[in-house]
C-alpha positions in Angstrom: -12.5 6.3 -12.3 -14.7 4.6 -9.7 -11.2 3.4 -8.3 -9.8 6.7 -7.8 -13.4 8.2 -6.5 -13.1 5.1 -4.3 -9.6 5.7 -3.2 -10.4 9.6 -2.1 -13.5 8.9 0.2 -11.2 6.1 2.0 -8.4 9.5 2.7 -10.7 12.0 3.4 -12.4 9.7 6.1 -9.2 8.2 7.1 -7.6 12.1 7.5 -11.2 13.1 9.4 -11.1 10.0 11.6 -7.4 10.0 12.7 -7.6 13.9 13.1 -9.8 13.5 15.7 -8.0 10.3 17.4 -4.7 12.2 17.4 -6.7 15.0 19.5 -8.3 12.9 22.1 -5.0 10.6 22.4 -2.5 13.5 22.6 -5.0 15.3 25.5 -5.2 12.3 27.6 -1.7 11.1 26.9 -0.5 14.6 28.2 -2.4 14.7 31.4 -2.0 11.1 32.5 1.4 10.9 31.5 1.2 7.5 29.5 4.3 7.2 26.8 2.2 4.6 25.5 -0.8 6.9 24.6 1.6 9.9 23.7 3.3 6.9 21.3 0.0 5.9 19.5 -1.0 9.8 19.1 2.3 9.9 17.2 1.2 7.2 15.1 -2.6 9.0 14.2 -0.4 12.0 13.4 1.5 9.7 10.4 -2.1 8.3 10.1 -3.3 11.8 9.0 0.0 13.0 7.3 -0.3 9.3 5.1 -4.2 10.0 4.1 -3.4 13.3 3.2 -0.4 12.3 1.0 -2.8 9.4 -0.4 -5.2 12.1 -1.1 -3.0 14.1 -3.3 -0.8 11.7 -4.9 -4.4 9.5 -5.6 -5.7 13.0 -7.4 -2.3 13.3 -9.3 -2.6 9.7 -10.5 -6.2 9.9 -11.7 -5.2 12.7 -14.6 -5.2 11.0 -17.8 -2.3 10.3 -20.3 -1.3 14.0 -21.6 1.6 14.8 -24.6 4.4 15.1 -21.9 2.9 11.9 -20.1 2.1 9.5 -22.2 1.5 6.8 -19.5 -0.4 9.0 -17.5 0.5 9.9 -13.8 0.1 6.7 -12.2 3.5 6.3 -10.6 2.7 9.7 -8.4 1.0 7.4 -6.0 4.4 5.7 -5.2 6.2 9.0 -5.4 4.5 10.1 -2.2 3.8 6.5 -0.3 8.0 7.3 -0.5 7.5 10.9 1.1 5.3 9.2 3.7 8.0 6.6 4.5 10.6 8.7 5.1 8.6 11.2 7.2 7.7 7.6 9.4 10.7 6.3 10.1 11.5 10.1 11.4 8.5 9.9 13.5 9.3 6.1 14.9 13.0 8.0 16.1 11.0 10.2 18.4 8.8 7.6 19.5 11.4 5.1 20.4 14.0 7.7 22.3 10.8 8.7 24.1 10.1 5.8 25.0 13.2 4.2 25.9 13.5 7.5 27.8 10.6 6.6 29.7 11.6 3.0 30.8 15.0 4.3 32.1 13.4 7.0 34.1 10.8 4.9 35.3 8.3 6.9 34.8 4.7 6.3 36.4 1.6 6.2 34.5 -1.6 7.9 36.1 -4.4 5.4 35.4 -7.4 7.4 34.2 -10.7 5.8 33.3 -10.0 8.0 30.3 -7.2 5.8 28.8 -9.8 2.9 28.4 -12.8 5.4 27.3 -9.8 6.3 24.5 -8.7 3.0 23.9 -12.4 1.8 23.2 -13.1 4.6 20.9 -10.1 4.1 18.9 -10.7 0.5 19.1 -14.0 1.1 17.3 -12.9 4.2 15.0 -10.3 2.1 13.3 -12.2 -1.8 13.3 -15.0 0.7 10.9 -12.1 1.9 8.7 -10.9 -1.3 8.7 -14.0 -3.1 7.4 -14.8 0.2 5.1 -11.3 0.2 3.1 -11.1 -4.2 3.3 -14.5 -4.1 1.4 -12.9 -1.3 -1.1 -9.8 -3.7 -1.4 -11.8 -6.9 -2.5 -13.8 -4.4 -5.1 -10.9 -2.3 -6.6 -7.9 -4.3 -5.7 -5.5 -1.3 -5.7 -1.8 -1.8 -3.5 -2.8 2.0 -1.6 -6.1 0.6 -0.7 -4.7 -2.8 0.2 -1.6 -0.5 2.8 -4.7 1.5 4.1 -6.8 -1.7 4.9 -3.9 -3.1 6.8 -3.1 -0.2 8.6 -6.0 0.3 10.2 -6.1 -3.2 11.3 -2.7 -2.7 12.6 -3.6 0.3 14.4 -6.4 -2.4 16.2 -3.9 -4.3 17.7 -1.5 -1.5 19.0 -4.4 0.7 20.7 -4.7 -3.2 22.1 -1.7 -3.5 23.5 -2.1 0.5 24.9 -5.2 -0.8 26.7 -3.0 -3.6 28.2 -0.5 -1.4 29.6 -2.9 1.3 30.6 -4.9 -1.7 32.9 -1.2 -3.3 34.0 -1.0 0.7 35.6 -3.6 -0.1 37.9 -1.6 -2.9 39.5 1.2 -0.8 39.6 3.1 -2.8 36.7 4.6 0.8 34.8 7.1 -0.8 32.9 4.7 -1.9 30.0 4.0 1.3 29.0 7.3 2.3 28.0 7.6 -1.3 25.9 4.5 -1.0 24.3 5.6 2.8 23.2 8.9 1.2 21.9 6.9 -1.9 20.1 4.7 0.5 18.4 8.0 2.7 17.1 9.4 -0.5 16.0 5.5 -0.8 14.3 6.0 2.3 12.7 10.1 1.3 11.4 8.9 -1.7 9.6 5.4 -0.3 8.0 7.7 2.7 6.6 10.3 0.0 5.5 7.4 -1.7 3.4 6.1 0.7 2.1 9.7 2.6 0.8 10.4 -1.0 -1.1 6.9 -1.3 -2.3 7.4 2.3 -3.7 11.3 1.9 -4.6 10.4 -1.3 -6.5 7.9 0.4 -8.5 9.7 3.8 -9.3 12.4 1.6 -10.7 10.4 -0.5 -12.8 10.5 -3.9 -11.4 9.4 -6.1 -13.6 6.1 -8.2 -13.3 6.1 -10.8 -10.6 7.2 -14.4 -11.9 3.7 -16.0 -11.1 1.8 -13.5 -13.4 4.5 -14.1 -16.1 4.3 -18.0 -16.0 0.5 -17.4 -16.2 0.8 -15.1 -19.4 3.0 -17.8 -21.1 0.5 -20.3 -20.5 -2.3 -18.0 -22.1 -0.2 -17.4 -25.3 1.1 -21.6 -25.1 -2.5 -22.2 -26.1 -2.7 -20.4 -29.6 -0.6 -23.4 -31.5 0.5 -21.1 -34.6 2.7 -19.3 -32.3 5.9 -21.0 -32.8 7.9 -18.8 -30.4 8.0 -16.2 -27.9 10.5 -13.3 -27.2 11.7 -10.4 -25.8 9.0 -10.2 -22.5 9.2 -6.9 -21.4 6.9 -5.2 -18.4 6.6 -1.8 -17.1 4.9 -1.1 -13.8 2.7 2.1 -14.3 0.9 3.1 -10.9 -0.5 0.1 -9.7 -0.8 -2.0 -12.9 1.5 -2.8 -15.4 2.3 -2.3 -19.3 3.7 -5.9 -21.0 5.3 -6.4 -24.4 6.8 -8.8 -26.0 7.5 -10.6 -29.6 5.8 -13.6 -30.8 7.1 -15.8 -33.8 4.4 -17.4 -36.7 4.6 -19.1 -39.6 6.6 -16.8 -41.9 3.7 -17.9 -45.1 0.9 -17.0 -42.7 -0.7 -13.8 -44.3 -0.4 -10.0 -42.3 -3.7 -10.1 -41.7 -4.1 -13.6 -40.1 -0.9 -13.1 -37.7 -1.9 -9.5 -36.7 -5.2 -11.1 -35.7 -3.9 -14.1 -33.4 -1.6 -10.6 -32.1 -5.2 -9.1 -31.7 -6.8 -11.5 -30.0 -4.2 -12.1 -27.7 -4.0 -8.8 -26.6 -8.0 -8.8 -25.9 -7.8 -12.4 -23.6 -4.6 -11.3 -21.5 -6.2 -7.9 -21.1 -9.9 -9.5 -19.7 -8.2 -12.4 -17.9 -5.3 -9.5 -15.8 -6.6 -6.5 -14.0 -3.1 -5.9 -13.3 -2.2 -5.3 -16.8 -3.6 -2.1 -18.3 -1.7 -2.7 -21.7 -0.3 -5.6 -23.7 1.7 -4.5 -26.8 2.6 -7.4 -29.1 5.2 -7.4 -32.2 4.8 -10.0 -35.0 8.2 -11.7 -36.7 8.0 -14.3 -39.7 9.7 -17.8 -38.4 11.6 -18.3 -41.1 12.2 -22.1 -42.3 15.4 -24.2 -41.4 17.4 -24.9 -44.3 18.2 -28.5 -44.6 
């Protein structure tokens, strides 16, 4: 449960600190007329709407395995990191035609010392978040907290590039503002893209990735009465996964003796993969070749 407690601070401070970013950059992006600024308040605002989806789906996933669930409600997480992508790549559209909009208009940025004031808070609103929900990642190692982590970080180098363009205005070099407003939309396309496959790939039960697999195998190669192994079957539940599969033994071995090498292989893959919550193994006899 710590995971899911974890998971909840990291969107309640992520809604409370991009809330108040999307308020100071939409005032100042207004009044000074910077696509740029009006473009990164666009992107707090799918900040917010993405912690508060993380919020909800996290506290669906969290409720335990029920009679109509029976492996629980982790896939609720992906269900709305889905409803967040689509609602993104809506939001990068209005971004980009405003932007491009911008450029061919040529229209002029008023340089206020409140763009960099702005710029510097965001700056050190989002390198906080960043180191908060990075330390979260390396204790929980959980894909929402990983997307959060990098999102903020991301955010770092776009307000970055804002500040750029809002000190090119002084000079009276207005052009970058419209480009960074269009590479920030382009930003937003390709996080939303991520995070549909990441959430597609999981709602249709990709299987395990190849390098966990080949590490399984070599876990069961090293109990030697295990003549054979079929039949590997994984489910992604949430962020972890469910594996299965059939091993062969000696067909004179006795029940109790095969079910415990089953057992005990269940218990080491379990300990030595946080990513799987649940191995299921079936026994068969190996019968003898007939000479």
């Amino acid at each position: 449960m710590d995971k899911f407690k974890a998971i909840k601070r990291a969107s309640i401070l992520g809604v409370i600190g991009n809330l108040f970013l999307l308020v100071i950059k939409a005032i100042v992006g207004i009044f000074t007329n910077s696509q740029a600024m009006l473009a990164d308040a666009f992107n707090s605002a799918s900040d917010v709407f993405s912690s508060i989806m993380t919020f909800i789906g996290n506290r669906i996933a969290s409720k335990p395995s029920d009679d109509d669930h029976n492996l629980g409600h982790g896939k609720a997480e992906y269900i709305y990191s889905m409803l967040i992508s689509i609602a993104m790549l809506f939001l990068g559209y209005q971004v980009i035609k405003s932007s491009i909009s911008s450029l061919i208009n040529n229209n002029k940025v008023e340089f206020s010392i409140w763009l960099v004031v702005v710029c510097g808070i965001t700056l050190f609103v989002k390198v906080s978040l960043f180191i908060y929900t990075h330390y979260l990642c390396k204790k929980h190692n959980n894909l929402l907290l990983i997307a959060n982590s990098k999102d903020h970080l991301n955010d770092c180098m776009i307000t970055f590039l804002n500040l750029v363009a809002c000190l090119l205005s002084l000079k009276k070099i207005y052009f970058v503002d419209g480009v960074v407003g269009i590479l920030i939309s382009l930003w937003i396309f390709y996080t939303a893209y991520k995070i549909f496959i990441d959430s597609y790939d999981v709602l249709m039960d990709k299987a395990i990735s190849n390098e966990t697999r080949e590490e399984v195998y070599k876990v069961i190669k090293k109990y030697k009465d295990i003549k054979k192994v079929t039949h590997f079957n994984a489910t992604p539940v949430g962020y972890q996964y469910q594996i299965s599969f059939t091993i062969f033994v000696d067909g004179k071995m006795s029940t109790f003796d095969s079910h415990k090498i089953a057992n005990d292989l269940e218990k080491e893959i379990g300990n030595k993969f946080p990513e799987i919550y649940l191995t299921v193994i079936h026994v068969n006899p190996l019968e003898e070749k007939k000479k």
